[in-house]
N, C-alpha and C positions, 0 to 999 in steps of 0.2 A: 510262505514258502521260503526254503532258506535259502537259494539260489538268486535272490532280493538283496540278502546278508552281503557286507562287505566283508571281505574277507579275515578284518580283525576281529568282527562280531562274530565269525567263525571259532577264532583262534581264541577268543575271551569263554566261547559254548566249550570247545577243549577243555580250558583250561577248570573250569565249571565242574565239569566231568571227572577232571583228577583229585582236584579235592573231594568232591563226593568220595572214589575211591579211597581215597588216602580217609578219608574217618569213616570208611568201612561203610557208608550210605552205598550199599551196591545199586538197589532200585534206582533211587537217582540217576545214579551212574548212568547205569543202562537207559536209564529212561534220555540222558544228555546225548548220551552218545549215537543210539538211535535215532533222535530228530537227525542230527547230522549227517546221519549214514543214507536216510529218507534221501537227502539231496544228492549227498555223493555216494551213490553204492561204490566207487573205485578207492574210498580212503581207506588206506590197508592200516596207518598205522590205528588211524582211529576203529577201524574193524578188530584189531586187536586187542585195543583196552575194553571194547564189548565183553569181549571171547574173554578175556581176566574178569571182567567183573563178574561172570556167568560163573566160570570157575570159582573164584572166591566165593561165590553166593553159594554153591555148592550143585550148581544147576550144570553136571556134566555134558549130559547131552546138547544141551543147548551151546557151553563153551563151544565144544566138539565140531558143532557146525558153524561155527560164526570161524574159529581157526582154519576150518575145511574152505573155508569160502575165500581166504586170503591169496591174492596172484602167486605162482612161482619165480618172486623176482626179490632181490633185495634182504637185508637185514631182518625184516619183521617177517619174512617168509619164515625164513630158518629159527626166526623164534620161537615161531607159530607153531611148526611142526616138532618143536621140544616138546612144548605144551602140550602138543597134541597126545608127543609120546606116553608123557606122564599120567596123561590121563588113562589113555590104556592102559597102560601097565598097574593101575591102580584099578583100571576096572577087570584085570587078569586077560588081557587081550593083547597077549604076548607081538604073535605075526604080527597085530597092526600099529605096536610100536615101534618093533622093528623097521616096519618097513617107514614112519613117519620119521625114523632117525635116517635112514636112506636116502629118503627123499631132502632132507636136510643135506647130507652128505653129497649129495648130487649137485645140489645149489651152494653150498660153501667150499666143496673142494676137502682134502686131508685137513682134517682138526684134530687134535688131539682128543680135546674136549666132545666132542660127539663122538669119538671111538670110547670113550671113556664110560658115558653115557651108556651106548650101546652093549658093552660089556659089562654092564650092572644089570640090564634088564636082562642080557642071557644070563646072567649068575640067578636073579632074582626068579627066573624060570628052572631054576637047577639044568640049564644047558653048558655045564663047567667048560667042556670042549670049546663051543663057541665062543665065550665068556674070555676063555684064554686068546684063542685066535687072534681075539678083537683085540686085548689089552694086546698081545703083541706087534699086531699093524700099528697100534699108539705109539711103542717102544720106538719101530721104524724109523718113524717121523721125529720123535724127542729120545737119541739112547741116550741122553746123560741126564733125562728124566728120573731122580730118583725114586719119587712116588711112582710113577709106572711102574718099576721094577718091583718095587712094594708092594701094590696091588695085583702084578704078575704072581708073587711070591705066593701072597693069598691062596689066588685060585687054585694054584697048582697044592697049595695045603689042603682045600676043598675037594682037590681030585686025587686026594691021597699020592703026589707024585713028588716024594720025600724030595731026592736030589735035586728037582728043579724049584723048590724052595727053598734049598739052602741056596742055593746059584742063584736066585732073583735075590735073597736078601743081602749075601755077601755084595753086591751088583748095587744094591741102592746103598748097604753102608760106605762101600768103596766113594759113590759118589756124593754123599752125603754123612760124612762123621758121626753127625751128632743125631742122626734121622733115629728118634727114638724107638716109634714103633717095629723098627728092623730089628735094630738095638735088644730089644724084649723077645722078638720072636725067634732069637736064636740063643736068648737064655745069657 
């Protein structure tokens, strides 16, 4: 039992487990990180590089539940629930990525980065309206973000809404001279 284990014997089975991952021995992996979890069901981070090896392995469903399983508390939460997003979004399960970017949202507070997120998955749904929404609570938080403005620009090129691409892109070359891809998009 591994509740016998000193806790470096612990941290040495961790560390076991990431090499496996790291040359891609998923089974391993999983098989390291499991005894451990056996002992402690409350280790999140190591519940986490489960949930990535399951992923990597290509065993979504099962990532899907070992990330479901992680506390709403901390860094590895709001990891988790990236992960989680991606997954759905890959398996065309829009709402329930959204709502794992939410739930992330809720636990980290305003990010850029998971507005960012969030508004790839509404674009990648052809939900252009939300898509934009979202990039613009991002802008909120960072206006001298020039990639925001950038990616503003975008959407509103995908929603056919001429003027407010040129105003996102003038908006990101304003703040960014040399921002190539503006640069291009206005010829």
């Amino acid at each position: 039992e591994l509740s016998k284990y000193p806790a470096n014997k612990i941290d040495a089975m961790v560390k076991i487990g990431l090499i496996y991952f790291e040359q891609k021995q998923y089974d391993n992996a999983i098989i390291e990180f499991s005894i451990i979890l056996a002992a402690d069901p409350n280790a999140p981070r190591v519940r986490y590089y489960l949930a990535t090896a399951y992923e990597e392995k290509g065993e979504l469903e099962k990532a899907a539940e070992e990330f479901k399983k992680i506390a709403p508390e901390g860094e590895t939460y709001v990891d988790a629930k990236v992960h989680l997003a991606y997954i759905y979004q890959r398996q065309g399960r829009t709402q329930d990525a959204v709502n794992a970017i939410m739930d992330a949202m809720k636990a980290k507070g305003q990010d850029v980065e998971l507005y960012r997120l969030l508004a790839s998955i509404y674009k990648d749904a052809n939900r252009l309206q939300d898509a934009i929404d979202t990039i613009l609570k991002a802008i909120e938080i960072e206006p001298n973000n020039a990639e925001l403005h950038f990616i503003a620009g975008v959407f509103y090129d995908d929603a056919k809404i001429t003027d407010k691409v040129i105003e996102q892109m003038k908006i990101a070359i304003k703040l960014n001279p040399e921002h190539a891809n503006a640069l291009n998009y206005l010829g």
